[in-house]
PyMOL Python script that loads the backbone (N, CA, C, O; Angstrom):
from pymol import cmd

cmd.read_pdbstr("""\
ATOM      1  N   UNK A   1      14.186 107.182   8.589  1.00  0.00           N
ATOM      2  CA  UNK A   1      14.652 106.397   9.707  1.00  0.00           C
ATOM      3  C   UNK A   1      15.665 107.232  10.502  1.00  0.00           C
ATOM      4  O   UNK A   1      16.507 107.903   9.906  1.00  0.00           O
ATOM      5  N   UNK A   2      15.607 107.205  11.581  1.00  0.00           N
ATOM      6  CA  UNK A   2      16.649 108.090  12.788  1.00  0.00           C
ATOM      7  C   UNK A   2      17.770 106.885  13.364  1.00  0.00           C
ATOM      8  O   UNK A   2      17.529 105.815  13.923  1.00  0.00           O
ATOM      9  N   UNK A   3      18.803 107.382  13.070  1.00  0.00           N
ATOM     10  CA  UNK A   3      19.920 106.412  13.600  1.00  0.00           C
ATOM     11  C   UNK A   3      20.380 107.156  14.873  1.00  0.00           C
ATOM     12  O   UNK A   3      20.603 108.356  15.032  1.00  0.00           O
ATOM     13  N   UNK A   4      20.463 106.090  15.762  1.00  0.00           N
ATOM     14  CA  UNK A   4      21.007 106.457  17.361  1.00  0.00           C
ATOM     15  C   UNK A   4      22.266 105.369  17.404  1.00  0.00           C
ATOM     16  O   UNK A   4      22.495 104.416  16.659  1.00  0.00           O
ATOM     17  N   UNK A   5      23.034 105.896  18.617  1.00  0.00           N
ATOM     18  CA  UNK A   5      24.249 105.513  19.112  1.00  0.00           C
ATOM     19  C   UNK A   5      24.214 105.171  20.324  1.00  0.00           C
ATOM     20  O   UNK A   5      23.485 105.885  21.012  1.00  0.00           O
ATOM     21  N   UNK A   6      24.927 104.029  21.047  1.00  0.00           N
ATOM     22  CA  UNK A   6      25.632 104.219  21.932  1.00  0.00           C
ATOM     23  C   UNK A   6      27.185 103.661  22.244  1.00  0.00           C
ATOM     24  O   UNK A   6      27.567 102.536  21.922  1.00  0.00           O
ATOM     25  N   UNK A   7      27.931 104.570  22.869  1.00  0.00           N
ATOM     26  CA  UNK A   7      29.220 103.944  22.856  1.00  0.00           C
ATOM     27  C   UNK A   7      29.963 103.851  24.035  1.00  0.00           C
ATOM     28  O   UNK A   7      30.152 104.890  24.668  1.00  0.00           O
ATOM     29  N   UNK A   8      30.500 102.605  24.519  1.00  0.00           N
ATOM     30  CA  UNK A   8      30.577 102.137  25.812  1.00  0.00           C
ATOM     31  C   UNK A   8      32.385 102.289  25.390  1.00  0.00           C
ATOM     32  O   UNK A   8      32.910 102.194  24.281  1.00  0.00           O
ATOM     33  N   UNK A   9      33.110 102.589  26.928  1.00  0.00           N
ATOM     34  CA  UNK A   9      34.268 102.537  26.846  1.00  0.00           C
ATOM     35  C   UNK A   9      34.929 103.039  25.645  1.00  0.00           C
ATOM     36  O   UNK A   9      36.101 102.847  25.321  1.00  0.00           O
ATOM     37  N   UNK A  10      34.141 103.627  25.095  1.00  0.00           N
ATOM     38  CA  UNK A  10      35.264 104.396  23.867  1.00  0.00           C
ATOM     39  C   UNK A  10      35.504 103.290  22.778  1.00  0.00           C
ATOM     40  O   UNK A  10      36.553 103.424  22.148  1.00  0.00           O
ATOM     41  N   UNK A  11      34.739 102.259  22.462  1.00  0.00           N
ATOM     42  CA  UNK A  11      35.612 100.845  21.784  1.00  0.00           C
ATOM     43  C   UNK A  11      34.282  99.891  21.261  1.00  0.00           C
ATOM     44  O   UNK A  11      34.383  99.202  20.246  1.00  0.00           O
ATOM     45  N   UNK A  12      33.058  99.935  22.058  1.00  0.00           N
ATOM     46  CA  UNK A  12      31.872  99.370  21.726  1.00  0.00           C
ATOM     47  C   UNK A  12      30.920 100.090  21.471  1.00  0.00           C
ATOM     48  O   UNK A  12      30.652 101.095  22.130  1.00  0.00           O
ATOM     49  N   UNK A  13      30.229  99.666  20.423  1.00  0.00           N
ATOM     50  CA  UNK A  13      29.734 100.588  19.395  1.00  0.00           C
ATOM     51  C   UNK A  13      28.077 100.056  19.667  1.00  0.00           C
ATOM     52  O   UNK A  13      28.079  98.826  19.623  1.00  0.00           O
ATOM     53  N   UNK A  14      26.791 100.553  19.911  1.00  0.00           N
ATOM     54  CA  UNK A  14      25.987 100.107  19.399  1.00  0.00           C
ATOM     55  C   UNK A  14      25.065 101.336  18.380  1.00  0.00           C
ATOM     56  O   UNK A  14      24.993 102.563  18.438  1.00  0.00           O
ATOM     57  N   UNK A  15      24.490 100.374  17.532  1.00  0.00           N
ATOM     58  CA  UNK A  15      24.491 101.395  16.250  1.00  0.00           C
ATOM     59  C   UNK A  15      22.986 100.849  15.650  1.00  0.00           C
ATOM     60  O   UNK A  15      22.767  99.679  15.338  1.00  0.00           O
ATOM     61  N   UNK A  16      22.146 101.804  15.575  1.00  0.00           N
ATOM     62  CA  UNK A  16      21.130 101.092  14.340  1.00  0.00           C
ATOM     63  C   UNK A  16      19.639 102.328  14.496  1.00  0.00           C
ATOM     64  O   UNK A  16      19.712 103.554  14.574  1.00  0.00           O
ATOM     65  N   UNK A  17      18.936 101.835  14.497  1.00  0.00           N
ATOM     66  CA  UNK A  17      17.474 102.644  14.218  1.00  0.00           C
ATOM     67  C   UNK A  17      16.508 102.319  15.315  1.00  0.00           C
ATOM     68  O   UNK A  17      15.302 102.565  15.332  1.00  0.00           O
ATOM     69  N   UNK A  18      17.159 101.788  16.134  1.00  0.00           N
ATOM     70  CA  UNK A  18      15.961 101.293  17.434  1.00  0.00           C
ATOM     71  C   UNK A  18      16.842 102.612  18.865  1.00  0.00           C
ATOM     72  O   UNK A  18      17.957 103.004  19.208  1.00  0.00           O
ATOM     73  N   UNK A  19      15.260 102.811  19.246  1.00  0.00           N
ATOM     74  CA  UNK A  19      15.376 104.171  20.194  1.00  0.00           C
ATOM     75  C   UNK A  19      15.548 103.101  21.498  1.00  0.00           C
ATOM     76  O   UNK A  19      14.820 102.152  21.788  1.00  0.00           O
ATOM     77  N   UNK A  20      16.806 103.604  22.200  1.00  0.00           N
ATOM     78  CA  UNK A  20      17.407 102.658  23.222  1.00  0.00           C
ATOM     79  C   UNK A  20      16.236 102.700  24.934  1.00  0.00           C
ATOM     80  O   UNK A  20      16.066 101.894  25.849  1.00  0.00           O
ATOM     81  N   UNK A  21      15.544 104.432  24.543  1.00  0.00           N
ATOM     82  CA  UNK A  21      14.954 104.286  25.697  1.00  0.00           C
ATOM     83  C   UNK A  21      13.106 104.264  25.679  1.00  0.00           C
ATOM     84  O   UNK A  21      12.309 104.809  26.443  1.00  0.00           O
ATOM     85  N   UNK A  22      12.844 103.239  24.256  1.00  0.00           N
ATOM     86  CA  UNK A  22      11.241 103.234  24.511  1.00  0.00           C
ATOM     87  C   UNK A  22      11.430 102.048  23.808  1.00  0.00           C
ATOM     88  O   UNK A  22      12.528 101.495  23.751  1.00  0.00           O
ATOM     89  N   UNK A  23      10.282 101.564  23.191  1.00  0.00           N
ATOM     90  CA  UNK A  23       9.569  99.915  22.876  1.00  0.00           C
ATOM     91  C   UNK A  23      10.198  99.897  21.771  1.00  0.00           C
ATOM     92  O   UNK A  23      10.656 100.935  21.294  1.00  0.00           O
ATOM     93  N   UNK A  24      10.353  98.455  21.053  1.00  0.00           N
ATOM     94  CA  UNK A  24      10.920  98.197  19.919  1.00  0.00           C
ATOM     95  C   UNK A  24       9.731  98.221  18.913  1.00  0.00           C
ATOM     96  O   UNK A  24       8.561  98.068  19.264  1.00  0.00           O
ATOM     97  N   UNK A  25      10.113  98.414  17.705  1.00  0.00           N
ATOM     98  CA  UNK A  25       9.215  98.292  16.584  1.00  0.00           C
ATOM     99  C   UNK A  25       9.781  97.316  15.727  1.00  0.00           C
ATOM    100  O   UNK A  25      10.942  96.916  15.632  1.00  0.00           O
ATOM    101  N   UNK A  26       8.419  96.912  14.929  1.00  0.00           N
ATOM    102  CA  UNK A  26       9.191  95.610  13.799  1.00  0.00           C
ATOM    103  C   UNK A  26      10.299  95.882  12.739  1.00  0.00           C
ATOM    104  O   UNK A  26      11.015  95.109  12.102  1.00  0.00           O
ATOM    105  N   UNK A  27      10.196  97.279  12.764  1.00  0.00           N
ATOM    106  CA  UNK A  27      11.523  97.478  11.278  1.00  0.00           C
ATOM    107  C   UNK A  27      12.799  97.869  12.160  1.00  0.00           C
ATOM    108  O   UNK A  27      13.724  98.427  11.570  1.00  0.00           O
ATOM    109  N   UNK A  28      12.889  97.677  13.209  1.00  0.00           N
ATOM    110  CA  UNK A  28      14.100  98.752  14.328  1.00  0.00           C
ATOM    111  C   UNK A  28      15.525  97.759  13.659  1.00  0.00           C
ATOM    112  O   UNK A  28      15.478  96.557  13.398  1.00  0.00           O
ATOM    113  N   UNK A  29      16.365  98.398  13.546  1.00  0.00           N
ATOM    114  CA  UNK A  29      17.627  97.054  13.440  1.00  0.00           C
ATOM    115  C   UNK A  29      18.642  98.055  14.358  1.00  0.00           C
ATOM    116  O   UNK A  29      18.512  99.276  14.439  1.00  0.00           O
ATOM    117  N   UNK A  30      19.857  97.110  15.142  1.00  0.00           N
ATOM    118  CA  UNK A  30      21.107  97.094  16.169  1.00  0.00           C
ATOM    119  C   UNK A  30      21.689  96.472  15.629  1.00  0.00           C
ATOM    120  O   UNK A  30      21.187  95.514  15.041  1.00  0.00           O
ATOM    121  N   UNK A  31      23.589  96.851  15.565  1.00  0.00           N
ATOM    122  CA  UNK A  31      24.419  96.642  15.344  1.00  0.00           C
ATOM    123  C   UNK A  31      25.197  96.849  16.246  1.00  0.00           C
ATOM    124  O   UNK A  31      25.220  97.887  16.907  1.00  0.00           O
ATOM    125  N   UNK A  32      26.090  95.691  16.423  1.00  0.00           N
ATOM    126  CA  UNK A  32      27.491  96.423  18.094  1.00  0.00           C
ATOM    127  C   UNK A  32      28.023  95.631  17.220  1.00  0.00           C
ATOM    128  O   UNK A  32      27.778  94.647  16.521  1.00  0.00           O
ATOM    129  N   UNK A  33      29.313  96.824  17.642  1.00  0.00           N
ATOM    130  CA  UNK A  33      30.737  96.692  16.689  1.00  0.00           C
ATOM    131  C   UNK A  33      31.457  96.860  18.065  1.00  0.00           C
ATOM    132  O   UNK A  33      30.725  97.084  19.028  1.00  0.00           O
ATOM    133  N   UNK A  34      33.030  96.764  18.307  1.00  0.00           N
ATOM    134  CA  UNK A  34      33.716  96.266  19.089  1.00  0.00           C
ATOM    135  C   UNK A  34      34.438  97.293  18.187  1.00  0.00           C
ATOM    136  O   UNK A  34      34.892  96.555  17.313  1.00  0.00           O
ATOM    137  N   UNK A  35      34.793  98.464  17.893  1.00  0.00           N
ATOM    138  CA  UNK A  35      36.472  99.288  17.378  1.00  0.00           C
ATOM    139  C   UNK A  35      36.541 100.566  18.015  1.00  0.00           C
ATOM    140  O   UNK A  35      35.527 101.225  18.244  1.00  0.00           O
ATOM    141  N   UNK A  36      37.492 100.878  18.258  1.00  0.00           N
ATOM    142  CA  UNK A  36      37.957 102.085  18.974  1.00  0.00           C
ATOM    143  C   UNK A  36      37.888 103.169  17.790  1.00  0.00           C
ATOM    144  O   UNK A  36      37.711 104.361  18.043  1.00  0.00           O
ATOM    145  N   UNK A  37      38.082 102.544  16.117  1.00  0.00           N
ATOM    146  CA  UNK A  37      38.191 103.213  15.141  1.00  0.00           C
ATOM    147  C   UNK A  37      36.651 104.061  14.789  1.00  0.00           C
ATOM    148  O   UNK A  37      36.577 105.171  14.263  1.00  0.00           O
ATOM    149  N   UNK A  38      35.374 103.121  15.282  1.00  0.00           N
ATOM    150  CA  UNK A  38      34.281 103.986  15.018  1.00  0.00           C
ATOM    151  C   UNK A  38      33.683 104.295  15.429  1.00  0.00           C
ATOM    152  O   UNK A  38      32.712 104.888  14.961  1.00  0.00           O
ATOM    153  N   UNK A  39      34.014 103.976  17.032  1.00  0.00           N
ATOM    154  CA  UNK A  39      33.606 104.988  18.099  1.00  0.00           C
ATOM    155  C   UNK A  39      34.244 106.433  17.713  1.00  0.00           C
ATOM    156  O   UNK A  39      33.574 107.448  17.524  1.00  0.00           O
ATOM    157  N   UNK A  40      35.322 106.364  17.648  1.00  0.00           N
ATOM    158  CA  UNK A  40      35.786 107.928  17.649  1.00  0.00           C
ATOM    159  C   UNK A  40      35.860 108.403  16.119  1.00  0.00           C
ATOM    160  O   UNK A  40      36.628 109.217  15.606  1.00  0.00           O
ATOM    161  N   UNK A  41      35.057 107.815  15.675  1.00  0.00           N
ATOM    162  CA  UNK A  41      34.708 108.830  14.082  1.00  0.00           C
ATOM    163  C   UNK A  41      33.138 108.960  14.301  1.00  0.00           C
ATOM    164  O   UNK A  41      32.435 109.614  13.530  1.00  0.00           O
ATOM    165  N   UNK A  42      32.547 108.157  15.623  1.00  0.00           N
ATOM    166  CA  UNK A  42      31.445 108.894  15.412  1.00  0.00           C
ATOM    167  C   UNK A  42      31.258 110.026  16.213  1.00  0.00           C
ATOM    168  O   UNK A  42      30.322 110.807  16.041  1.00  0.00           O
ATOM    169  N   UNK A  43      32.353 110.180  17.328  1.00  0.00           N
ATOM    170  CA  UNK A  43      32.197 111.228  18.418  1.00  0.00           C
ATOM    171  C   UNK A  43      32.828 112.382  17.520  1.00  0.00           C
ATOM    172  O   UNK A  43      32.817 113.541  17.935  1.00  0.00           O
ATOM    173  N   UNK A  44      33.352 112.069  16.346  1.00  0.00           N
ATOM    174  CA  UNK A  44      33.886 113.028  15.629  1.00  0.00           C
ATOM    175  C   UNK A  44      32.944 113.554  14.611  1.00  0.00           C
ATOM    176  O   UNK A  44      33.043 114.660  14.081  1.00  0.00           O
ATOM    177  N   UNK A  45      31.975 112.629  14.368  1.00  0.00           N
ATOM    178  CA  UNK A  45      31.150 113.243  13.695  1.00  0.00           C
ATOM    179  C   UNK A  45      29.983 114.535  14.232  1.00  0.00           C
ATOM    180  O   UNK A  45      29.525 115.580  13.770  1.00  0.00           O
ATOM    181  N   UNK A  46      29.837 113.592  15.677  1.00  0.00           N
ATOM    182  CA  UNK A  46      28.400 114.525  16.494  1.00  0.00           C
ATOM    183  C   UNK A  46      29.360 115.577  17.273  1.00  0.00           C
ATOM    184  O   UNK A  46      28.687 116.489  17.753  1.00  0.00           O
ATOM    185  N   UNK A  47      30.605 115.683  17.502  1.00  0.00           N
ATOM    186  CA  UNK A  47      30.967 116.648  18.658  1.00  0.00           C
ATOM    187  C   UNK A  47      31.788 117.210  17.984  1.00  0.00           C
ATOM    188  O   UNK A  47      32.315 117.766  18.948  1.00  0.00           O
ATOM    189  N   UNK A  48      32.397 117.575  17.108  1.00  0.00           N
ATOM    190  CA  UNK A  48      33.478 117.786  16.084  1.00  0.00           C
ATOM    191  C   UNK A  48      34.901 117.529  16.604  1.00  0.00           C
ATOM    192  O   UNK A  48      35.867 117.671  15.853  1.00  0.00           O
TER     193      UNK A  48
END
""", "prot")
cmd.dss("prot")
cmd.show_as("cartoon", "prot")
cmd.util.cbc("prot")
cmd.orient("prot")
């Protein structure tokens, strides 16, 4: 499974296995989180 991101304002998180720019599939799952804390541990993860 490929996990994608997106993160709005530095603070909203969306998070899961569904590709944001083609069709959904039946196993895809999204998560939005609302923290400033994991937005920037994930920009810390992909950008160092």
């Amino acid at each position: 499974m490929h996990e994608h991101f997106v993160i709005i304002d530095g603070e909203i998180v969306w998070y899961g296995s569904m590709n944001f720019l083609s069709r959904a599939k039946d196993d895809d799952n999204l998560i939005r989180l609302k923290s400033k804390d994991a937005a920037q541990e994930l920009m810390e993860m992909t950008f160092g």
